[in-house]
Residue frames as qw, qx, qy, qz and C-alpha x, y, z in Angstrom:
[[0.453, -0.027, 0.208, 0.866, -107.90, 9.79, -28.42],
 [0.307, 0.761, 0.426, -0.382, -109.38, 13.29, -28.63],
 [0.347, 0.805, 0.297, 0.377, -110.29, 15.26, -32.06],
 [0.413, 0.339, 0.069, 0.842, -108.58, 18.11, -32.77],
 [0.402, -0.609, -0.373, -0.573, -111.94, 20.06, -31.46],
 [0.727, -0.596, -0.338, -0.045, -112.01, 18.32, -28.78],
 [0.660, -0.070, -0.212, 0.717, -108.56, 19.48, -27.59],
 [0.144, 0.415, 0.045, 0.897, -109.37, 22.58, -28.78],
 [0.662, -0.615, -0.246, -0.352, -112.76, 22.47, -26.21],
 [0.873, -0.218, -0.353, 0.256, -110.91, 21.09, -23.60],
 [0.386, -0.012, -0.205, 0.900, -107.84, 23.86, -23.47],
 [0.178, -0.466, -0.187, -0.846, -110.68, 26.37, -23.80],
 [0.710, -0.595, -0.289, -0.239, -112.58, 24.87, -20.67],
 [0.743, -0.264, -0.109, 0.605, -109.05, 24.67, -18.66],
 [0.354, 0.192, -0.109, 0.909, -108.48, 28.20, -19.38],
 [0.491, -0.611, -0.368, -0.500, -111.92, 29.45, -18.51],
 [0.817, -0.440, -0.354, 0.118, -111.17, 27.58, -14.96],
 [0.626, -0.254, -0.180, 0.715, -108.22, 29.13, -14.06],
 [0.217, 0.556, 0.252, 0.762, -109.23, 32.57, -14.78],
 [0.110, -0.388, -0.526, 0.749, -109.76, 34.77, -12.16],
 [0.077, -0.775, -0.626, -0.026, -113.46, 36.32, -11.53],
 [0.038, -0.293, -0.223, 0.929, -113.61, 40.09, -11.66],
 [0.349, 0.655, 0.374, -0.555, -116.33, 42.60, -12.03],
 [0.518, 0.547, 0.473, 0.457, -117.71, 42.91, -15.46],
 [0.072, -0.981, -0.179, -0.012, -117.59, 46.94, -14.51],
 [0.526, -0.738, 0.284, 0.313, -114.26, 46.69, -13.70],
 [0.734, 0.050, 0.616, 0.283, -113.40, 45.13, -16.88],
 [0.201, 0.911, 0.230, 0.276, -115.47, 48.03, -19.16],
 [0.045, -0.980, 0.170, 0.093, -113.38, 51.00, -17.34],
 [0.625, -0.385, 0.510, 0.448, -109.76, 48.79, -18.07],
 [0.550, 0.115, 0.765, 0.316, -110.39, 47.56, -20.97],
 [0.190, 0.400, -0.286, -0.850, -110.98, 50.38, -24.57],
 [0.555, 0.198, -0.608, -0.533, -111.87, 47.16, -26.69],
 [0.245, -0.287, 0.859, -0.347, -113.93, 44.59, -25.56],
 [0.469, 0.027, -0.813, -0.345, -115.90, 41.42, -26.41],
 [0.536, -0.128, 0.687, -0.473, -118.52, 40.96, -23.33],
 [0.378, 0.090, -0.859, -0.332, -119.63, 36.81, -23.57],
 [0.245, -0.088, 0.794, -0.549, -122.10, 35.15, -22.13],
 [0.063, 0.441, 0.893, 0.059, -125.40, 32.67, -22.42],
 [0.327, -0.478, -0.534, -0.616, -128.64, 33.50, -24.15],
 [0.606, -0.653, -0.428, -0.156, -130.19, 35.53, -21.03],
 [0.740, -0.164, -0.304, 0.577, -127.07, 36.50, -18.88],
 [0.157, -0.905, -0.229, 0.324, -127.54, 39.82, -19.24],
 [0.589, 0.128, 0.399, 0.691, -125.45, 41.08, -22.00],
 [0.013, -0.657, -0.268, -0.704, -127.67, 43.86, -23.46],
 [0.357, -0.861, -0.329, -0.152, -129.10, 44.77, -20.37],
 [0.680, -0.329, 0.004, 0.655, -125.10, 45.53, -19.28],
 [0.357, 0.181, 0.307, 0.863, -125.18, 47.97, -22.23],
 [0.185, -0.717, -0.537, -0.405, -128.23, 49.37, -21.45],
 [0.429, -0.837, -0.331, 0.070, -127.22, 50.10, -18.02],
 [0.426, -0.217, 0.143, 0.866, -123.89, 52.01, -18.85],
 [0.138, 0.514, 0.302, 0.791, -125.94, 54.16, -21.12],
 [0.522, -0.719, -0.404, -0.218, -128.43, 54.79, -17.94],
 [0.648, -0.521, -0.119, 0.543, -125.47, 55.23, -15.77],
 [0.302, 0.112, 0.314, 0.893, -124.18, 57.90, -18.63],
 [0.091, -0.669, -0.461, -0.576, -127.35, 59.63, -18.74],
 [0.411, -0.829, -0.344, -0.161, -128.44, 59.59, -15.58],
 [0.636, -0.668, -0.038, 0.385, -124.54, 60.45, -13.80],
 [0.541, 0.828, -0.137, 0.056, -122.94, 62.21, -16.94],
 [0.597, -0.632, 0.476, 0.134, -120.26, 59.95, -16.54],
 [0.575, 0.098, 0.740, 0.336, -118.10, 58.31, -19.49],
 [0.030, 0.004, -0.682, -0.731, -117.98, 58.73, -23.09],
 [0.614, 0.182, -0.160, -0.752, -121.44, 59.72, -25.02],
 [0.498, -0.070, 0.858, 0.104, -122.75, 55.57, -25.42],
 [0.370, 0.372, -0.553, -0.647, -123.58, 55.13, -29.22],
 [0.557, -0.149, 0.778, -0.247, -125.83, 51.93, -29.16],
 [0.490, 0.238, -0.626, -0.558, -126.38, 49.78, -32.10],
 [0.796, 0.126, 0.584, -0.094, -128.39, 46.18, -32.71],
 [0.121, -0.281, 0.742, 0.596, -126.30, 44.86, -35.29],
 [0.405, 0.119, 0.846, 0.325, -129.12, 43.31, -36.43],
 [0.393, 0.827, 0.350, -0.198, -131.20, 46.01, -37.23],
 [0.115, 0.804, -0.170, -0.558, -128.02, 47.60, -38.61],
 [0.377, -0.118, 0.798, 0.455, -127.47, 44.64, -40.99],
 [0.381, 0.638, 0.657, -0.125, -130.91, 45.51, -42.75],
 [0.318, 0.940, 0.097, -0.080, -129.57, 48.59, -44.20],
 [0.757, -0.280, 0.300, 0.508, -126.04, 48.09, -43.97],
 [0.475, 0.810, 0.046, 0.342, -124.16, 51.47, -45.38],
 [0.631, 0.276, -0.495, 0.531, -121.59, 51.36, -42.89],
 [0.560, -0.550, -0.587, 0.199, -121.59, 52.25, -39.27],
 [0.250, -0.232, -0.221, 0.914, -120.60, 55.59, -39.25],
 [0.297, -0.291, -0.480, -0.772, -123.86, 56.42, -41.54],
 [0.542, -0.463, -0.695, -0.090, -125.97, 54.07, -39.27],
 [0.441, -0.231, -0.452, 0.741, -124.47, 56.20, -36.59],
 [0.121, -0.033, 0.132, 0.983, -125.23, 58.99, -37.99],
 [0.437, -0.276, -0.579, -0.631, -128.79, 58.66, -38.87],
 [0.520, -0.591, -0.612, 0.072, -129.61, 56.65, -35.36],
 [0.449, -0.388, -0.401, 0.698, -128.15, 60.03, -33.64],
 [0.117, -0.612, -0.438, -0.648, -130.72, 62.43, -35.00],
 [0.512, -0.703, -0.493, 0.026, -131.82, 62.67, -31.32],
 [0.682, -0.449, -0.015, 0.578, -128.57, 63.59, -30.36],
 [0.299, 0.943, 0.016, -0.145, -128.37, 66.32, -32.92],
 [0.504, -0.571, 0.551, 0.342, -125.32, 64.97, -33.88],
 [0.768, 0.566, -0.186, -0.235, -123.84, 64.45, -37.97],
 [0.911, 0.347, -0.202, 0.096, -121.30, 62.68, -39.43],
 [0.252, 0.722, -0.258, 0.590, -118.72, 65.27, -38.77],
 [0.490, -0.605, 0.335, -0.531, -119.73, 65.73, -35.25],
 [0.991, -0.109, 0.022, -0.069, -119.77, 61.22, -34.58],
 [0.790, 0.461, -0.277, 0.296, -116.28, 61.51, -36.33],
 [0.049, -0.713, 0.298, -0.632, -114.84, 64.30, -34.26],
 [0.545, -0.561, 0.458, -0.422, -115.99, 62.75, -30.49],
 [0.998, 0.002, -0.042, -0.045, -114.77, 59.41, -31.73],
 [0.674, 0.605, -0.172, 0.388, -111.84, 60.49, -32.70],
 [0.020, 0.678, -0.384, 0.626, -111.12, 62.42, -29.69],
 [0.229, 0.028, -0.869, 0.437, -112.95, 59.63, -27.17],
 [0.433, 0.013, 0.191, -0.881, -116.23, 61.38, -26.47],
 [0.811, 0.215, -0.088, -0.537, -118.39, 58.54, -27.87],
 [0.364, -0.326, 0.856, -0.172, -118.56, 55.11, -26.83],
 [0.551, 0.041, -0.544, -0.632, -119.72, 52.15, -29.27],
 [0.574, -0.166, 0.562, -0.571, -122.25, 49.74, -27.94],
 [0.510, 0.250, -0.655, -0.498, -122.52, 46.84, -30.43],
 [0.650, -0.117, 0.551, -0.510, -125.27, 44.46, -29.22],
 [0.824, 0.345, 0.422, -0.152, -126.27, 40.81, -30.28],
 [0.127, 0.491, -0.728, -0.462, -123.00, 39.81, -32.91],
 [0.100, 0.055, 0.991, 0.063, -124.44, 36.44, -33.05],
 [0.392, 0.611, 0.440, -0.528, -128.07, 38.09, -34.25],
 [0.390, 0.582, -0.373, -0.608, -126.22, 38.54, -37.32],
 [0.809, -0.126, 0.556, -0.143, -127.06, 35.09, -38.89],
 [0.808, 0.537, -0.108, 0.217, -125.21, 34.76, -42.45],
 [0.759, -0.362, 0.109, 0.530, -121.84, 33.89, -41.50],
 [0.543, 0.319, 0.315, 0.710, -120.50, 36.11, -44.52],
 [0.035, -0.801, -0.138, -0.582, -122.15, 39.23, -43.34],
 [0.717, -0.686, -0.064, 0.110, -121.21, 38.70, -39.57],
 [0.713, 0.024, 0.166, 0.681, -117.31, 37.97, -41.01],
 [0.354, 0.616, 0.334, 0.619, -117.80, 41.64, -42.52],
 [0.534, -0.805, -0.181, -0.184, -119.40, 43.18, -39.63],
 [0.830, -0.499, -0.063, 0.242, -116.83, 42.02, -37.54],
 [0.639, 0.252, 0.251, 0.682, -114.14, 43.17, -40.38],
 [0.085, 0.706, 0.173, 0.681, -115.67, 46.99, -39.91],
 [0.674, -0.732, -0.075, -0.063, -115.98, 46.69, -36.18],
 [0.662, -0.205, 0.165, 0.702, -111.74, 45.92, -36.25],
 [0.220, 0.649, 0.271, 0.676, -111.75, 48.96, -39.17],
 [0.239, -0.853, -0.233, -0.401, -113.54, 51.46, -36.95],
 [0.745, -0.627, 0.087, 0.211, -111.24, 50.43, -33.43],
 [0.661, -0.153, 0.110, 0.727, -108.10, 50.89, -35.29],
 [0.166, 0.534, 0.146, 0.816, -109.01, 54.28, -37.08],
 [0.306, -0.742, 0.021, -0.596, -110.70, 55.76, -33.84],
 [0.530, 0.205, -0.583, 0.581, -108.10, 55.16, -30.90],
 [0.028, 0.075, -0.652, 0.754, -109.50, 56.23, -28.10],
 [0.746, -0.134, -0.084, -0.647, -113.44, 55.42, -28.62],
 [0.177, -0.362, 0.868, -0.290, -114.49, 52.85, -26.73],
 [0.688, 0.063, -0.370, -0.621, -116.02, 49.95, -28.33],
 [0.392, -0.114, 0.850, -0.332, -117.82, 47.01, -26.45],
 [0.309, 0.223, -0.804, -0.457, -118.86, 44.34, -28.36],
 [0.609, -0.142, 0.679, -0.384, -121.71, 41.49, -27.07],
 [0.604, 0.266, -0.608, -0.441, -122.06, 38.08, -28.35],
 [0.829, -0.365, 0.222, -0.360, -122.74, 34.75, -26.99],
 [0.386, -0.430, 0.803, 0.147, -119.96, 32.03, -25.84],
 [0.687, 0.284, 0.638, 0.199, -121.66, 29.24, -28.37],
 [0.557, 0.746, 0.273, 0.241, -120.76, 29.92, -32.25],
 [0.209, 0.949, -0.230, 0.062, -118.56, 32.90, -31.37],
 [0.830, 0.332, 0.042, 0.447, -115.27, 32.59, -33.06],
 [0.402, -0.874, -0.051, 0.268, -112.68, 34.93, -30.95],
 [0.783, -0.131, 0.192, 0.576, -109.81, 35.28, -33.51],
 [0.315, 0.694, 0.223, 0.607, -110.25, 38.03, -35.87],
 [0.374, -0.889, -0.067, -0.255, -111.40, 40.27, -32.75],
 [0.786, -0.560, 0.087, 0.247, -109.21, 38.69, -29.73],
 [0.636, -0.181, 0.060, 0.747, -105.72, 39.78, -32.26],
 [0.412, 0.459, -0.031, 0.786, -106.73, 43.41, -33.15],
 [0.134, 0.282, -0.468, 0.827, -106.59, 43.81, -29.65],
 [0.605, -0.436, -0.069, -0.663, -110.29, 42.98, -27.89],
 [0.004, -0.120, 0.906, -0.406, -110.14, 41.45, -24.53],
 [0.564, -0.385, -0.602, -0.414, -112.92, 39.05, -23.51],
 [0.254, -0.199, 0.689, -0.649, -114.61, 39.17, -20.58],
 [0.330, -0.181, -0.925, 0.045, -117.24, 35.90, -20.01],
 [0.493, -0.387, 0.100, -0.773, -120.65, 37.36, -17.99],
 [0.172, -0.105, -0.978, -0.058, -121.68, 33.93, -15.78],
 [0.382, -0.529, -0.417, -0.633, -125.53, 33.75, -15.40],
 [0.358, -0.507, 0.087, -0.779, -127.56, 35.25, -13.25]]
């Protein structure tokens, strides 16, 4: 007789299967809110890395706003500060982050959820990451975390499709 768990492992491995395979690229230009998953190594950051490179180098797409949660848990004064402060380069303020979110100009890159390693500050995180997607409609925010540990409810109802990366 299986455990609850197990059932719960089971439907989750039986939906997985029947999913159809599409580009992870294809998935980013559908998809406003999104959760990319995938094993330690699969290429998660380097996905975000190469949309910003593909933004730079083809001025294509929303501005890409990139964060490591975990450096921004070290200072943690909310992510439109952290924004603000990592986009010095970008000669960009508060005002200005608010504005091209607001309008779509400025895409959020949120790297390495599962870097954040108190469960109570991750739960928060996650709680400002939903915050930020429902006040700024049309900014696109892509999320990475790995398939072990990560916990798809909070995200998966205010609206973030997952998309699974399989390794390399």
């Amino acid at each position: 007789m299986y455990s609850r768990d197990e059932n719960q492992i089971t439907d989750l491995r039986n939906r997985y299967r029947s999913s159809a395979l599409r580009p992870v690229l294809e998935i980013i230009e559908r998809s406003r809110l999104l959760v990319v998953l995938g094993n330690p190594g699969s290429g998660k950051t380097s996905l975000l890395k190469y949309l910003a490179l593909q933004w730079a180098n083809e001025d294509r797409g929303p501005l890409p706003l990139f964060v490591e949660l975990q450096e921004y848990v070290k200072g943690r004064y909310g992510l439109l500060k952290h924004l603000e402060s990592e986009c010095a380069c970008y000669h960009l303020d508060a005002r200005e982050v608010d504005r091209r979110l607001k309008t779509g100009q400025v895409a959020l890159f949120l790297d390495g959820l599962d870097e954040i390693f108190d469960i109570a500050m991750r739960a928060s995180v996650i709680d400002e990451i939903i915050a930020l997607a429902s006040r700024y409609t049309r900014a696109p925010v892509v999320v990475t975390s790995p398939v072990i540990g990560y916990e798809s409810e909070k995200l998966q109802i205010a609206g973030f499709t997952h998309a699974t990366l399989e390794d390399f």
